[in-house]
C-alpha positions as CSV (number, residue, x, y, z in Angstrom):
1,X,-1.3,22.0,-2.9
2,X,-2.0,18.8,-1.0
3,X,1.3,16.5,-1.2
4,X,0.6,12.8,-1.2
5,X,3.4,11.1,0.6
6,X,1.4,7.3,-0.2
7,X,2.2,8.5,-4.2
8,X,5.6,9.8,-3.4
9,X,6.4,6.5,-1.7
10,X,5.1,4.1,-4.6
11,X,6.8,6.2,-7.0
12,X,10.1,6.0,-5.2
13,X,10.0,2.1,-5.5
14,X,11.4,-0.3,-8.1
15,X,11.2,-4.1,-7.3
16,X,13.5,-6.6,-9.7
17,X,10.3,-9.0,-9.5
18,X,8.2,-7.9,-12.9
19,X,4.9,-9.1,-11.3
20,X,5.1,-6.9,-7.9
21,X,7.0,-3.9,-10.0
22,X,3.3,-4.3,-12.3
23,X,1.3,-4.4,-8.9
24,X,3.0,-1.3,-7.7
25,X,3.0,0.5,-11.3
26,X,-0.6,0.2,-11.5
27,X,-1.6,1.2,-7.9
28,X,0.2,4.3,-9.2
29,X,-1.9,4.8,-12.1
30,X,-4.8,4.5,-9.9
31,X,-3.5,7.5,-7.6
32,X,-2.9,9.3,-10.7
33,X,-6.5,8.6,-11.9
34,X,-7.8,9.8,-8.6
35,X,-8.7,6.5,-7.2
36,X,-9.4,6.8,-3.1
37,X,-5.6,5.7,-1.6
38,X,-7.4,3.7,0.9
39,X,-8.6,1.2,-1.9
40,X,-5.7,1.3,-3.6
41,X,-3.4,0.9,-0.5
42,X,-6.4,-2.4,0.4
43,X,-5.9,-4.0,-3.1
44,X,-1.9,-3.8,-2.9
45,X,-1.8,-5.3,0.4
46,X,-4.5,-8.2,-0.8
47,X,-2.1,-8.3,-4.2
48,X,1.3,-8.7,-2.0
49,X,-0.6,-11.0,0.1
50,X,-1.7,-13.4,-2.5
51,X,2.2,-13.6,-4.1
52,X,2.9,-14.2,0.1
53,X,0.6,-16.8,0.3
54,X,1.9,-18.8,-2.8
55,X,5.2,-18.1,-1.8
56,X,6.4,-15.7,-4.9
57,X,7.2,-12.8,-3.1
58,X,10.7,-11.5,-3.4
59,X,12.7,-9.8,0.2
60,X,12.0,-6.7,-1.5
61,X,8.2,-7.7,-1.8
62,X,8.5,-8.7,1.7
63,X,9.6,-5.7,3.0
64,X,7.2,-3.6,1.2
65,X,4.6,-5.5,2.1
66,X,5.9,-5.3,6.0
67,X,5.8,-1.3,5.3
68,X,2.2,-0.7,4.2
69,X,0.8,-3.0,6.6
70,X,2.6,-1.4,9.3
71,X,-0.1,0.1,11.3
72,X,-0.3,3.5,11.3
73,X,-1.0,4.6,14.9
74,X,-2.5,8.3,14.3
75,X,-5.3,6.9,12.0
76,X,-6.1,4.1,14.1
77,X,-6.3,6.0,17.0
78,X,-8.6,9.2,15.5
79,X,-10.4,5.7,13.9
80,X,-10.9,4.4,17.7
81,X,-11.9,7.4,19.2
82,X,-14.5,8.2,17.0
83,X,-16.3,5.1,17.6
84,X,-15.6,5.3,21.3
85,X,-17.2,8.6,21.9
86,X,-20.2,8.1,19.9
């Protein structure tokens, strides 16, 4: 059985803000409905962002945020390659 760590994370979260704790909540229900993680990861960074950019995001938004846009070097890198060598 195929573990998904991106679930595990979301499900190990709990923000005090009630608007990102809803964001988060239903990115879960997404997973759980067998939604492709790389949409659901794309509309939770463009939901954080949009709280960012009216400036309603709580530290703990913030530093979620900062985690899931971290990039993640062994995808970008298999990403790059690919298009290199083709």
């Amino acid at each position: 059985m195929k573990k998904n760590t991106f679930l595990d994370m979301l499900k190990d979260i709990t923000l005090s803000n009630p608007q990102e704790q809803v964001l988060i909540d239903s990115a879960i229900n997404e997973l759980y409905a067998k939604k492709n993680k790389a949409v659901v990861l794309s509309s939770l960074k463009r939901e954080f962002g949009k709280l960012a950019m009216q400036q309603k995001l709580s530290a703990e938004g913030v530093k979620f945020l900062s985690k899931i846009s971290r990039p993640n070097i062994n995808v970008d890198i298999a990403k790059s390659s690919t298009t290199w060598f083709q």
